[in-house]
mmCIF file of the C-alpha atoms, coordinates in Angstrom:
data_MODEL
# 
_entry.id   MODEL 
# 
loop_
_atom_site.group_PDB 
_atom_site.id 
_atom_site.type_symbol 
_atom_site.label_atom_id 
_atom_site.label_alt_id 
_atom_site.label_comp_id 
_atom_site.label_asym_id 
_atom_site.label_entity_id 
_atom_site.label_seq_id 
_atom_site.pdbx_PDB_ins_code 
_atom_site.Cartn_x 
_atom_site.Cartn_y 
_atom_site.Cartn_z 
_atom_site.occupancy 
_atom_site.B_iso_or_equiv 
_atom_site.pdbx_formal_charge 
_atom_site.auth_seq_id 
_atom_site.auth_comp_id 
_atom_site.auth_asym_id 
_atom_site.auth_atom_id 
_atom_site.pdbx_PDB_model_num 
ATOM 1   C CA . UNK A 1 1   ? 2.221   24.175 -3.232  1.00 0.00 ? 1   UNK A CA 1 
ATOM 2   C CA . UNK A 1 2   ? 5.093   23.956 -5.595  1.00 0.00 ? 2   UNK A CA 1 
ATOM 3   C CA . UNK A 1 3   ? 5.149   20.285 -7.077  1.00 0.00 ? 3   UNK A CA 1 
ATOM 4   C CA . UNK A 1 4   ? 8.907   19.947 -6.555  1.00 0.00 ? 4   UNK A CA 1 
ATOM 5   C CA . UNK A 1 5   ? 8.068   20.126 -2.288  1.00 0.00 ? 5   UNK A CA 1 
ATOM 6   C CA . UNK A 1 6   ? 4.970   17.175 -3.496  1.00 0.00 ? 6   UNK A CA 1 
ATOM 7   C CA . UNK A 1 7   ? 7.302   15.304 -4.931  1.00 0.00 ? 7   UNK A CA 1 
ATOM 8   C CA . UNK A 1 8   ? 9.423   14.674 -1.816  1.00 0.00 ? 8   UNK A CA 1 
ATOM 9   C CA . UNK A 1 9   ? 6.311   14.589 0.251   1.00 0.00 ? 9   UNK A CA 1 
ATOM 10  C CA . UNK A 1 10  ? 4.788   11.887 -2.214  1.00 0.00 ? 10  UNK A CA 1 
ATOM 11  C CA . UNK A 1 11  ? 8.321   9.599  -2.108  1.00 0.00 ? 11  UNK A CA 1 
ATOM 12  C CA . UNK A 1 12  ? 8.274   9.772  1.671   1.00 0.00 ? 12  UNK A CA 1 
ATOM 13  C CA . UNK A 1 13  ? 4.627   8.819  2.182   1.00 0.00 ? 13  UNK A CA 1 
ATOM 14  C CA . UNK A 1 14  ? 4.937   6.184  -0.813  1.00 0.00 ? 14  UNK A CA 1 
ATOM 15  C CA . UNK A 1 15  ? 7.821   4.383  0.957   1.00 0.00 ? 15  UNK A CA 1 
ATOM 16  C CA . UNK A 1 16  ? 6.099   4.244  4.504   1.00 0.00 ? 16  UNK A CA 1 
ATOM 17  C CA . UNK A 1 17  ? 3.604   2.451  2.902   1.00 0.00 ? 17  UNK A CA 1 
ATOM 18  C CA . UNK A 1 18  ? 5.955   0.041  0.872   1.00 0.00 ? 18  UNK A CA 1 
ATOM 19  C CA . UNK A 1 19  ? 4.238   1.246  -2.460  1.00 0.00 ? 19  UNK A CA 1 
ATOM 20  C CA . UNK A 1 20  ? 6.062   0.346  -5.624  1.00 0.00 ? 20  UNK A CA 1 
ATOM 21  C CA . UNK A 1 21  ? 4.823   3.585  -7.264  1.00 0.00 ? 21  UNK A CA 1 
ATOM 22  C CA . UNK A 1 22  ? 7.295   5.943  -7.653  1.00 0.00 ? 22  UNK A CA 1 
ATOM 23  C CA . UNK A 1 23  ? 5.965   9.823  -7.081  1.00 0.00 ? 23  UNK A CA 1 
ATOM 24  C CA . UNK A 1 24  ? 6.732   10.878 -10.885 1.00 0.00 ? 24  UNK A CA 1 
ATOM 25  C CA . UNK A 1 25  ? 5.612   7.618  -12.267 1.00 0.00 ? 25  UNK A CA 1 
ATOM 26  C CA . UNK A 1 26  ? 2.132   8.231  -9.939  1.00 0.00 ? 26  UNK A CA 1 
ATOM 27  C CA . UNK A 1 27  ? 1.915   11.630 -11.536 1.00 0.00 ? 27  UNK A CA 1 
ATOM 28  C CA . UNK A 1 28  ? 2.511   10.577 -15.326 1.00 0.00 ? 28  UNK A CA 1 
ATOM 29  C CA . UNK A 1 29  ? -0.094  7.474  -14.546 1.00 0.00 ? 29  UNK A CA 1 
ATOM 30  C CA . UNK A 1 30  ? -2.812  10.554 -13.682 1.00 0.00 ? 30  UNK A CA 1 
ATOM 31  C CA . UNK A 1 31  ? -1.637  12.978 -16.466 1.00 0.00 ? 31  UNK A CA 1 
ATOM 32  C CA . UNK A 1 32  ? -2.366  10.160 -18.675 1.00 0.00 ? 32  UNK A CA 1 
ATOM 33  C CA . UNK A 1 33  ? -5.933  9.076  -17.396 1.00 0.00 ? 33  UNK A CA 1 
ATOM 34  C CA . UNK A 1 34  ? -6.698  12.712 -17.507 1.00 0.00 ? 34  UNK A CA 1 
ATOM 35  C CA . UNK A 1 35  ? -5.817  13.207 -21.429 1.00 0.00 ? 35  UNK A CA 1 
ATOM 36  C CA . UNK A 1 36  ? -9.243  11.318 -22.022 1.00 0.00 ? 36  UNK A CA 1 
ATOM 37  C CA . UNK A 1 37  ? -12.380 12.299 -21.386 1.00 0.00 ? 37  UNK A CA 1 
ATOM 38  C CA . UNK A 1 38  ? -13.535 11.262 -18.021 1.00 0.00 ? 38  UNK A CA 1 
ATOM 39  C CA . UNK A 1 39  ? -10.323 8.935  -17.814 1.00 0.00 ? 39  UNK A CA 1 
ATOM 40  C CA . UNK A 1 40  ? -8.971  10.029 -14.381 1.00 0.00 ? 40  UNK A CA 1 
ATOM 41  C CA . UNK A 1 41  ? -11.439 9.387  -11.978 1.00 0.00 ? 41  UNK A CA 1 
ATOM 42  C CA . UNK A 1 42  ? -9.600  9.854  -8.166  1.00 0.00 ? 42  UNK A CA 1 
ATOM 43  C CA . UNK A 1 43  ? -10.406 6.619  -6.923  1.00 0.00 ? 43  UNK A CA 1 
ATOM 44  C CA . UNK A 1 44  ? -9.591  4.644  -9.669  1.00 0.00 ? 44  UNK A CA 1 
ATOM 45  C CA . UNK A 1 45  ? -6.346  6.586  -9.888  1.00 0.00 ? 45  UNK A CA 1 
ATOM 46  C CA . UNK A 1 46  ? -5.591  6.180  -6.221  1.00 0.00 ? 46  UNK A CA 1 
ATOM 47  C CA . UNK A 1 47  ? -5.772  2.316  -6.718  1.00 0.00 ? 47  UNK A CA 1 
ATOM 48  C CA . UNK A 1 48  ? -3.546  2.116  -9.389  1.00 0.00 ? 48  UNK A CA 1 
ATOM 49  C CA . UNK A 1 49  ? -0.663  3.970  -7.494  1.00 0.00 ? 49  UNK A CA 1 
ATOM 50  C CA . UNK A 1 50  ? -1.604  2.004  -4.378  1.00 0.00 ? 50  UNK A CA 1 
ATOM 51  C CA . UNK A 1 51  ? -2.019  -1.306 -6.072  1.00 0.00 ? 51  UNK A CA 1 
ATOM 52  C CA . UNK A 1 52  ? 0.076   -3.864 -3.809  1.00 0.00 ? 52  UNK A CA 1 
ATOM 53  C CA . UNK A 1 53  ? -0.438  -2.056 -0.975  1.00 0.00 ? 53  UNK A CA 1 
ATOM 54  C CA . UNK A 1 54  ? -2.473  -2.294 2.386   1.00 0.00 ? 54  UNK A CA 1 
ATOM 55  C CA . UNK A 1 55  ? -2.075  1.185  3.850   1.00 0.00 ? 55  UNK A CA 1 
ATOM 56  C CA . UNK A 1 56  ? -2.976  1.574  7.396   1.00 0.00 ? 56  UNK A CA 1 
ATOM 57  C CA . UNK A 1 57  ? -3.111  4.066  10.212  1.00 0.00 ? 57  UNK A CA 1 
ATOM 58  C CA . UNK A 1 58  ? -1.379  7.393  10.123  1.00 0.00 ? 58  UNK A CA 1 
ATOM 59  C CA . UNK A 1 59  ? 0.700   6.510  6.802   1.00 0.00 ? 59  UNK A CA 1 
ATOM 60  C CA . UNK A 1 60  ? -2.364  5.737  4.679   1.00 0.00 ? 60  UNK A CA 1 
ATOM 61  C CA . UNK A 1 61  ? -3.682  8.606  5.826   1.00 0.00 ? 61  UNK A CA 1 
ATOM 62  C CA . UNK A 1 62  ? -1.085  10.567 4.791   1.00 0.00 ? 62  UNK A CA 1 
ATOM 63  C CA . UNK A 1 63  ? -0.595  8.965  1.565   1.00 0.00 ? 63  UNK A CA 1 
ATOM 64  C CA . UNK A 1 64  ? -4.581  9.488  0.631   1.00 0.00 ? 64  UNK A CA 1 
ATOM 65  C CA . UNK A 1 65  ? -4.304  12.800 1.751   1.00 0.00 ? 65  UNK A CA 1 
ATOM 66  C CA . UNK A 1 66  ? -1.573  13.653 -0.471  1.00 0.00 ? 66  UNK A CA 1 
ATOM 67  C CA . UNK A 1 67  ? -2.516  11.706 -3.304  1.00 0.00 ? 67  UNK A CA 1 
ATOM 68  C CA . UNK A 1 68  ? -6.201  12.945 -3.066  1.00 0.00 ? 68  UNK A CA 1 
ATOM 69  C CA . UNK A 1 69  ? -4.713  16.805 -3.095  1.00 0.00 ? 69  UNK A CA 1 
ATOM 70  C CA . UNK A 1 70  ? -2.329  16.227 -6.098  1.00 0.00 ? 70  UNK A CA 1 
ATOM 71  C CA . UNK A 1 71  ? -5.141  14.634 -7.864  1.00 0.00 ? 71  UNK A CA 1 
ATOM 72  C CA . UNK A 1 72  ? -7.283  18.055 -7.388  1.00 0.00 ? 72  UNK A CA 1 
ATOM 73  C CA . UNK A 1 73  ? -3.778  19.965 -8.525  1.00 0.00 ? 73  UNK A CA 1 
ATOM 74  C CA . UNK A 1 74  ? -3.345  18.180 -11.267 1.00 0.00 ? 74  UNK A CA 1 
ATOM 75  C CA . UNK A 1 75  ? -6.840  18.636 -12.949 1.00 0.00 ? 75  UNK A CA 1 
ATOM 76  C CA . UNK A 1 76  ? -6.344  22.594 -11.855 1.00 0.00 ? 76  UNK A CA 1 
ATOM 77  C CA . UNK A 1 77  ? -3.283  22.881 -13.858 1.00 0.00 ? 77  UNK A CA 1 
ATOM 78  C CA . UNK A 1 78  ? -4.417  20.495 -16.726 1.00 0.00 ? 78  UNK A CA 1 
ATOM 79  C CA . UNK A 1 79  ? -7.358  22.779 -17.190 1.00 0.00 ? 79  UNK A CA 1 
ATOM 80  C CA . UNK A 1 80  ? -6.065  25.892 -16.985 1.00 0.00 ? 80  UNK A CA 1 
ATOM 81  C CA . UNK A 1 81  ? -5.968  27.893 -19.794 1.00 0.00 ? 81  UNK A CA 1 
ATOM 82  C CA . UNK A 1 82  ? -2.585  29.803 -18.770 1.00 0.00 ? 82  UNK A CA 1 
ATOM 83  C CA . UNK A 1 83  ? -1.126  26.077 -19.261 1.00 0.00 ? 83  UNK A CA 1 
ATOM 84  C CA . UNK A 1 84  ? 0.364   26.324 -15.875 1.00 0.00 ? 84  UNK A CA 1 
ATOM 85  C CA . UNK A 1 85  ? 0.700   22.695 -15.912 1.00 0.00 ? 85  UNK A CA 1 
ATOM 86  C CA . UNK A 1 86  ? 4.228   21.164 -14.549 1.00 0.00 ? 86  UNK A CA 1 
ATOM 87  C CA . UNK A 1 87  ? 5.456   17.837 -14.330 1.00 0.00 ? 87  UNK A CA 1 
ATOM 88  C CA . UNK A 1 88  ? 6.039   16.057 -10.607 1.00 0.00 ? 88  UNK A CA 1 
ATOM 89  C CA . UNK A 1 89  ? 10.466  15.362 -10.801 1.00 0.00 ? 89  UNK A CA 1 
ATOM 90  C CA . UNK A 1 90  ? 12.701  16.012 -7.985  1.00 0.00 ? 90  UNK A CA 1 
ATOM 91  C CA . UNK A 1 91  ? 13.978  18.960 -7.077  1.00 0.00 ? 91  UNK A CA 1 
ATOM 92  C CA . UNK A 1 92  ? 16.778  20.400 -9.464  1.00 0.00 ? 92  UNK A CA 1 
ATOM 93  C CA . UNK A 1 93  ? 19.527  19.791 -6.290  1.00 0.00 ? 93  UNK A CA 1 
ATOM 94  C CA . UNK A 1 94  ? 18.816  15.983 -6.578  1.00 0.00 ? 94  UNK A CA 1 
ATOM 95  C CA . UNK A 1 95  ? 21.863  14.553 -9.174  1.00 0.00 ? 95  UNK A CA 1 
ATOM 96  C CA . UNK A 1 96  ? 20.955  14.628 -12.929 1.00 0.00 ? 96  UNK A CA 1 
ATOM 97  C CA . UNK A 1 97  ? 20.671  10.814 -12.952 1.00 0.00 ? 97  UNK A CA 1 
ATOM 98  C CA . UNK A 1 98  ? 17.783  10.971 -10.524 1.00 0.00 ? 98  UNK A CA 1 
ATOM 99  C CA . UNK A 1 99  ? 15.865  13.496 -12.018 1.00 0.00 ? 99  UNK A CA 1 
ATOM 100 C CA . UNK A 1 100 ? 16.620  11.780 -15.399 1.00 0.00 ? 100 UNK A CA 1 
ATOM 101 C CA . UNK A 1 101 ? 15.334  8.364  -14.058 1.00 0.00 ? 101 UNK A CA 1 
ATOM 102 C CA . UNK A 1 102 ? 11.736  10.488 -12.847 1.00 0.00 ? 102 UNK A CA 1 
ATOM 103 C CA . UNK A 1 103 ? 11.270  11.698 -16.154 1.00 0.00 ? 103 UNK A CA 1 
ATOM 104 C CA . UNK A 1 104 ? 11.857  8.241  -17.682 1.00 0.00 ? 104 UNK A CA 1 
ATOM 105 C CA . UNK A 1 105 ? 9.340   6.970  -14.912 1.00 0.00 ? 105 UNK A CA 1 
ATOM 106 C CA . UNK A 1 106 ? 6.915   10.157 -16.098 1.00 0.00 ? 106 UNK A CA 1 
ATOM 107 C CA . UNK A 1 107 ? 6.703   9.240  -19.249 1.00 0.00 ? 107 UNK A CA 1 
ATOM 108 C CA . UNK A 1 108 ? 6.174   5.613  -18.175 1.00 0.00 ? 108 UNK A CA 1 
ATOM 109 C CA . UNK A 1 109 ? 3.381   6.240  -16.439 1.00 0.00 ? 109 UNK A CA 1 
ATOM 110 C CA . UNK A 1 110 ? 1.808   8.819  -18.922 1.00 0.00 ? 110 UNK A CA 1 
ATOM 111 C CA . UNK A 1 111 ? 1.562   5.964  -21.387 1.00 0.00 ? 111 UNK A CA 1 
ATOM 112 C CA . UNK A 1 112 ? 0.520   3.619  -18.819 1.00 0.00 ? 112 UNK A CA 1 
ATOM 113 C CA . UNK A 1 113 ? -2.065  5.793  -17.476 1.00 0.00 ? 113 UNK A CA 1 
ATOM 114 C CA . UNK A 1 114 ? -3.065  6.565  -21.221 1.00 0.00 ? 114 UNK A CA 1 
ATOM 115 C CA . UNK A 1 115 ? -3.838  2.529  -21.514 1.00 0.00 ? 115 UNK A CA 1 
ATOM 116 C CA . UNK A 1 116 ? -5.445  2.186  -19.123 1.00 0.00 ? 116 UNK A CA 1 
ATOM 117 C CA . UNK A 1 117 ? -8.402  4.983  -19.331 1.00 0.00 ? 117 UNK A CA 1 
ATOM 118 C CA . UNK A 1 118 ? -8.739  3.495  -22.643 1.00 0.00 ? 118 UNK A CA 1 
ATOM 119 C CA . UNK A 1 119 ? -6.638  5.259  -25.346 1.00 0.00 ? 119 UNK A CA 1 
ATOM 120 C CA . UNK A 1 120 ? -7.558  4.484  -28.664 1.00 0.00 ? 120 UNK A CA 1 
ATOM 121 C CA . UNK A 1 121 ? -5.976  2.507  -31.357 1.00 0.00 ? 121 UNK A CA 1 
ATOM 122 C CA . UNK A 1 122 ? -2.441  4.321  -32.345 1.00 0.00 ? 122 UNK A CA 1 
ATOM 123 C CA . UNK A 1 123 ? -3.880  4.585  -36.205 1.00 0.00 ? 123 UNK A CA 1 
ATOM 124 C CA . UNK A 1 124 ? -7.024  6.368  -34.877 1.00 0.00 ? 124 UNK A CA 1 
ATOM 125 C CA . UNK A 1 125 ? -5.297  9.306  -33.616 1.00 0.00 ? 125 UNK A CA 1 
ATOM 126 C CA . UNK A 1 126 ? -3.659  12.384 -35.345 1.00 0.00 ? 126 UNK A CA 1 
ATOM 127 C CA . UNK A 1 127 ? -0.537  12.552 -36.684 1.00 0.00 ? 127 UNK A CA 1 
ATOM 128 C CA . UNK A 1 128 ? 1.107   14.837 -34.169 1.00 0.00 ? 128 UNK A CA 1 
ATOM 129 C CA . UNK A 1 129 ? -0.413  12.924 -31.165 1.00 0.00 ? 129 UNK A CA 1 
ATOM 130 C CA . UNK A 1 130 ? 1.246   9.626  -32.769 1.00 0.00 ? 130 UNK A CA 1 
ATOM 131 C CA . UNK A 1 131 ? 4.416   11.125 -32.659 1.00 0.00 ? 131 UNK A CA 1 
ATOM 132 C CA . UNK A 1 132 ? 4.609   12.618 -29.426 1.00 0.00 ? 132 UNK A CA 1 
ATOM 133 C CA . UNK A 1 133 ? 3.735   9.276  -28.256 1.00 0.00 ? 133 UNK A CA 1 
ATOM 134 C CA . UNK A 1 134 ? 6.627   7.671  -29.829 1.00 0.00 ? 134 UNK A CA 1 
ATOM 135 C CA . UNK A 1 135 ? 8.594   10.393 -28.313 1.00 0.00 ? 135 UNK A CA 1 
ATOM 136 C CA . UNK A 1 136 ? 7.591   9.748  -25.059 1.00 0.00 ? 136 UNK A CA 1 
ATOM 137 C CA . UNK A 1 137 ? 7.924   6.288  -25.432 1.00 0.00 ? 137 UNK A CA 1 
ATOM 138 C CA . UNK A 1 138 ? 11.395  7.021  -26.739 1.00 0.00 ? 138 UNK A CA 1 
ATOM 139 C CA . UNK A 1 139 ? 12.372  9.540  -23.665 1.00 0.00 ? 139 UNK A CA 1 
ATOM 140 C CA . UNK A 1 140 ? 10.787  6.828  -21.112 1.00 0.00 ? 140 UNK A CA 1 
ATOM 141 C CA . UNK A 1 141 ? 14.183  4.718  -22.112 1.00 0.00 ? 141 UNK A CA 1 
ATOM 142 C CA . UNK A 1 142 ? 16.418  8.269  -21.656 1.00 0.00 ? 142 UNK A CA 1 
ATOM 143 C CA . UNK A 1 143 ? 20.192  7.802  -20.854 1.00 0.00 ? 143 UNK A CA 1 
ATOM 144 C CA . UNK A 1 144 ? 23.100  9.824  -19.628 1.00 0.00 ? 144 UNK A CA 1 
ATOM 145 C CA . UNK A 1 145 ? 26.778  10.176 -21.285 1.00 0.00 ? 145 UNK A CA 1 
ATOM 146 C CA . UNK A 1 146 ? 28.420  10.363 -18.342 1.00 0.00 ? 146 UNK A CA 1 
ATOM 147 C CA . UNK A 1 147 ? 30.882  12.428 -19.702 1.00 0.00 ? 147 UNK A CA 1 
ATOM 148 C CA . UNK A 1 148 ? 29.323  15.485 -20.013 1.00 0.00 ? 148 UNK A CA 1 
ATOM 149 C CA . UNK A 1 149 ? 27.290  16.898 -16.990 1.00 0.00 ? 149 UNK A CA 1 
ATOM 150 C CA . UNK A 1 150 ? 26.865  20.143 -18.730 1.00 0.00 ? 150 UNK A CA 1 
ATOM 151 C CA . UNK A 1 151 ? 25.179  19.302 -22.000 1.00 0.00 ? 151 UNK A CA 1 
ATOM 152 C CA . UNK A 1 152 ? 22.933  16.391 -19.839 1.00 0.00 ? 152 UNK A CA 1 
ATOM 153 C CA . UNK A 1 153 ? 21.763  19.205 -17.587 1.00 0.00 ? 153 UNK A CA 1 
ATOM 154 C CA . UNK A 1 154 ? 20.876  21.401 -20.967 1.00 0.00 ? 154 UNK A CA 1 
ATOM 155 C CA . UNK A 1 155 ? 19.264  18.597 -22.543 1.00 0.00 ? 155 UNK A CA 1 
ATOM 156 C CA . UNK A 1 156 ? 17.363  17.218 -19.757 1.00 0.00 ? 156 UNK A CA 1 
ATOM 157 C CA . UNK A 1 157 ? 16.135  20.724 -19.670 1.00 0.00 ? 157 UNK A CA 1 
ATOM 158 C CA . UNK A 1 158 ? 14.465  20.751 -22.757 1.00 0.00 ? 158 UNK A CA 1 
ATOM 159 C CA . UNK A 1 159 ? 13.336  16.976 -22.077 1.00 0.00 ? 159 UNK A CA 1 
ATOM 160 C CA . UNK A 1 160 ? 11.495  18.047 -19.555 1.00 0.00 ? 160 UNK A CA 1 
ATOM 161 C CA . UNK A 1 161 ? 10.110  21.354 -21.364 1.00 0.00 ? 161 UNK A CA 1 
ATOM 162 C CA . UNK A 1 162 ? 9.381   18.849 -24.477 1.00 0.00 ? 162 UNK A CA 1 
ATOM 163 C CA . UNK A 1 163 ? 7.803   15.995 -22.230 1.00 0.00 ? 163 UNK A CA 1 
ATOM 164 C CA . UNK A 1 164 ? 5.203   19.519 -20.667 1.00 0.00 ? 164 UNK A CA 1 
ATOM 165 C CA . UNK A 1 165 ? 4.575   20.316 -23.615 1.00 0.00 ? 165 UNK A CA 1 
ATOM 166 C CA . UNK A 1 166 ? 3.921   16.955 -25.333 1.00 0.00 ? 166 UNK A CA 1 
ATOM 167 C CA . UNK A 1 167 ? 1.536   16.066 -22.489 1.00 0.00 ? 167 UNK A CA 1 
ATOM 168 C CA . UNK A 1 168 ? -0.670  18.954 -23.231 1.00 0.00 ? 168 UNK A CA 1 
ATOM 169 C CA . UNK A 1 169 ? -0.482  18.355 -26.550 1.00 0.00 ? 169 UNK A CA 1 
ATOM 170 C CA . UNK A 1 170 ? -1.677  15.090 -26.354 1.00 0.00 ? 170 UNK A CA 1 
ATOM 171 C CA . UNK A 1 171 ? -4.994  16.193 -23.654 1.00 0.00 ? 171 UNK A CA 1 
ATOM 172 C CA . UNK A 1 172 ? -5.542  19.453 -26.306 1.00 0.00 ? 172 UNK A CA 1 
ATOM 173 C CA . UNK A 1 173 ? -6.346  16.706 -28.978 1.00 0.00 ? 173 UNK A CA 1 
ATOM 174 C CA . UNK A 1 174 ? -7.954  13.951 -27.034 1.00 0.00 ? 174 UNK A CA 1 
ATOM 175 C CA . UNK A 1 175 ? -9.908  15.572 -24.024 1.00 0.00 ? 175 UNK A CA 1 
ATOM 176 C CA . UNK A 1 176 ? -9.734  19.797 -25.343 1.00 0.00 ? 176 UNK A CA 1 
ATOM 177 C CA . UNK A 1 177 ? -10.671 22.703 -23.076 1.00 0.00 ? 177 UNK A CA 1 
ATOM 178 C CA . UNK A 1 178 ? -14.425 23.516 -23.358 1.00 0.00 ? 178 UNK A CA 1 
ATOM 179 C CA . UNK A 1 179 ? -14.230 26.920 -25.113 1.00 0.00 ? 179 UNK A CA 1 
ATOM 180 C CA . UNK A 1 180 ? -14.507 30.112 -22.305 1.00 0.00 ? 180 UNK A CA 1 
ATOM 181 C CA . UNK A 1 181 ? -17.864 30.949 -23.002 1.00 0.00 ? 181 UNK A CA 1 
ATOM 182 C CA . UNK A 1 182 ? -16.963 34.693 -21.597 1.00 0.00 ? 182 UNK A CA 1 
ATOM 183 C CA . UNK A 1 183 ? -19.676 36.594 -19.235 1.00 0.00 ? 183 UNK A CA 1 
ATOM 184 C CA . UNK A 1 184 ? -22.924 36.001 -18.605 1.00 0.00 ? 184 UNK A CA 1 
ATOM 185 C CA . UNK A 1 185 ? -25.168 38.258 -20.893 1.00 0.00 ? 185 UNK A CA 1 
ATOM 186 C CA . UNK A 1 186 ? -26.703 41.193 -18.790 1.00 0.00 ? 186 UNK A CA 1 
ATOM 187 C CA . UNK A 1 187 ? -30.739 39.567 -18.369 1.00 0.00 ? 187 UNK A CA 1 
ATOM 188 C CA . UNK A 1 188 ? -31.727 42.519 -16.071 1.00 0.00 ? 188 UNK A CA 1 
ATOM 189 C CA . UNK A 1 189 ? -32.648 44.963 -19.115 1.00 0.00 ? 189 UNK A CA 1 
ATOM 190 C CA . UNK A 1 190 ? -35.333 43.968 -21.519 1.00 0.00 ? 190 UNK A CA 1 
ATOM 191 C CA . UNK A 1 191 ? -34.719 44.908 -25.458 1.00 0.00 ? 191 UNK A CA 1 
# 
């Protein structure tokens, strides 16, 4: 499942619901947890985007459903080693300002989510992780020149690219891959 067909999903099954969480913000809130060691933990994450709400029936199962299969996504991408990781925004037909406004509710909940699994202080981490936190923080209050659509499409591009890349950055130096510790070794012959 492509995350561009979760995000509309997500927004649909939010609103029945009358959540407040918005799909990217819900997906930059788990990104975040799951930058630090044993920060994201699906139930805990699950409350936070439902917080507010009292689900019921049909629509709450739908929402857990999806929530509980982009949580397992997520911590796929996050771990894989191809960094096929990819941020939850609307599809690229949505107008620029919408997309724009999900990446500025990404990086919201990134450094939301970040908080709350218990980042440590700013002056504790490295340099580069500082930074891209100021970054995001800096991208989270993105706006458009309205007058021109062709360098806002470019340079949300690479916004986007930045903000993927800067969120890996960030779990590489707080919660890193464990090291491929390649095949087994071969125990049927005796030396």
């Amino acid at each position: 499942m492509r995350l561009e067909a979760a995000y509309d999903d997500l927004q649909e099954a939010l609103a029945a619901i009358n959540a407040s969480s918005h799909p990217a913000e819900a997906h930059g809130v788990l990104c975040g947890m799951s930058a630090l060691p044993e920060g994201a933990d699906k139930a805990r994450w699950i409350a936070q985007v439902l917080s507010g709400t009292q689900p019921s029936g049909d629509a709450a199962k739908r929402v857990l459903a999806l929530l509980a299969g982009l949580y397992d996504q997520v911590q796929s991408q996050l771990d894989d080693k191809d960094l096929a990781f990819d941020l939850l925004l609307p599809p690229d037909e949505e107008a620029l300002e919408v997309r724009a406004d999900a990446l500025s509710q990404w990086c919201q909940g990134f450094l939301y989510g970040l908080g709350v699994a218990g980042l440590p202080e700013l002056s504790e981490l490295p340099t580069d992780v500082r930074e891209v936190l100021t970054d995001l923080g800096e991208i989270a209050r993105v706006e458009l020149d309205p007058e021109s659509t062709e360098d806002n499409e470019s340079a949300y591009a690479e916004l986007v690219e930045y903000v993927r890349v800067a969120a890996l950055l960030v779990r590489d130096n707080l919660h890193p891959l464990k090291p491929d510790a390649g095949p087994a070794p071969d125990k049927s012959t005796l030396h």
